[in-house]
C-alpha positions as CSV (number, residue, x, y, z in Angstrom):
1,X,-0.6,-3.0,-26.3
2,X,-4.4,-2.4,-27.1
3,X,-5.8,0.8,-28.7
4,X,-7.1,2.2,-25.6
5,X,-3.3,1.9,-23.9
6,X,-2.4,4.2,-26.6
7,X,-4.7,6.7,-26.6
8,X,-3.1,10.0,-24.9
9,X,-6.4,10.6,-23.0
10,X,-5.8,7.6,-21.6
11,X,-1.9,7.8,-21.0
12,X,-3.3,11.5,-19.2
13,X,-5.9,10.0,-17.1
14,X,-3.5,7.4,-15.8
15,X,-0.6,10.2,-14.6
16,X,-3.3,12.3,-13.0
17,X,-4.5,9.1,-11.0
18,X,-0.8,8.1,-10.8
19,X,-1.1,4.5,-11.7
20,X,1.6,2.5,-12.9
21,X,2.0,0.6,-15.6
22,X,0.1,1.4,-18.9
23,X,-0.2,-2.1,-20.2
24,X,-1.7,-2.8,-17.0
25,X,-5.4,-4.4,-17.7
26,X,-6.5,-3.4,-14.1
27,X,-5.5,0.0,-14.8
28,X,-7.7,-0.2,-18.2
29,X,-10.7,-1.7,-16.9
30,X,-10.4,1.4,-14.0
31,X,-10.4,3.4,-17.7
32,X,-12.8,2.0,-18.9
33,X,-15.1,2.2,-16.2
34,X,-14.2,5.4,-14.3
35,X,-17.6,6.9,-13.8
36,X,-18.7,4.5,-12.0
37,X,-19.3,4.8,-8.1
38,X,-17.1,2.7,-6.1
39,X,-19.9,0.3,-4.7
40,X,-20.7,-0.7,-8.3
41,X,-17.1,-1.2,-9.2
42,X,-16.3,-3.3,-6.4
43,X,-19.7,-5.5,-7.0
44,X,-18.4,-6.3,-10.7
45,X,-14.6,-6.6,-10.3
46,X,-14.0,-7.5,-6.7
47,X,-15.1,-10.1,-4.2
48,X,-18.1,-9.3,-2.4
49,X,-16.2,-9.1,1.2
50,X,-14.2,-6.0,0.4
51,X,-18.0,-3.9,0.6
52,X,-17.6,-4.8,4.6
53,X,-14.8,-2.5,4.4
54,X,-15.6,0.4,2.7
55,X,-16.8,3.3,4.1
56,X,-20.0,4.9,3.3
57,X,-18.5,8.0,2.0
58,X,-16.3,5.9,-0.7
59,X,-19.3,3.9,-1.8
60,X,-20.8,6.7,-3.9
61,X,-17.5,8.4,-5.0
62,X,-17.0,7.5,-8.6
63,X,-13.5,5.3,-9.3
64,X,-12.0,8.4,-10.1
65,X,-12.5,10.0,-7.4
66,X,-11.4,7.7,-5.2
67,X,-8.4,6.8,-6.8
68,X,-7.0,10.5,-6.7
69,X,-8.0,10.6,-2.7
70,X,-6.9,7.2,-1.8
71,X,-7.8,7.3,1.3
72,X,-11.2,7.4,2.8
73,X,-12.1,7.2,6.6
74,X,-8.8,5.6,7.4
75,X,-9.4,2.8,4.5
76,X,-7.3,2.6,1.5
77,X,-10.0,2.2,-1.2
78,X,-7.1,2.7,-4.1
79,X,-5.7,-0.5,-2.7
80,X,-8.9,-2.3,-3.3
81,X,-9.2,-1.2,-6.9
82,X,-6.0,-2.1,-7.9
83,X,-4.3,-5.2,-6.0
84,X,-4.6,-8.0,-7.9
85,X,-4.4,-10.3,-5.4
86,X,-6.6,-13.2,-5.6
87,X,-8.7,-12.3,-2.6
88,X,-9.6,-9.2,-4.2
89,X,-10.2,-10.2,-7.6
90,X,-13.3,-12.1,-8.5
């Protein structure tokens, strides 16, 4: 585990989001860059097809916000951010 995994702010951030797994490192890098809007998130960490789908309204919500809505105009931008499926990830 890294020292950020153990930090309780962390650990709280995490349940309030309800993510998974705390040794996760997509959950930590969501951490690490939670203010953030979506748009810029997406352009570092994910490919560059997955800003067809999003909405305009999630583009300018930060990561945190979107990840305790989920769900934005019918697209589930929480399932972007975290799948780490190859054609997500860059």
């Amino acid at each position: 585990m890294t020292e950020e995994q153990q930090d309780p702010e962390f650990e709280n951030w995490a349940k309030k989001c309800k993510l998974g797994s705390l040794n996760s490192l997509t959950n930590s890098q969501l951490y690490q860059h939670r203010t953030l809007t979506v748009q810029d998130y997406i352009s570092r960490f994910r490919r560059g097809k997955i800003r067809g789908v999003l909405p305009e309204a999630a583009k300018l919500m930060t990561v945190e916000e979107a990840l305790k809505q989920k769900i934005v105009d019918g697209v589930n931008i929480r399932k972007l951010m975290l799948d780490n499926r190859d054609k997500f990830r860059k």
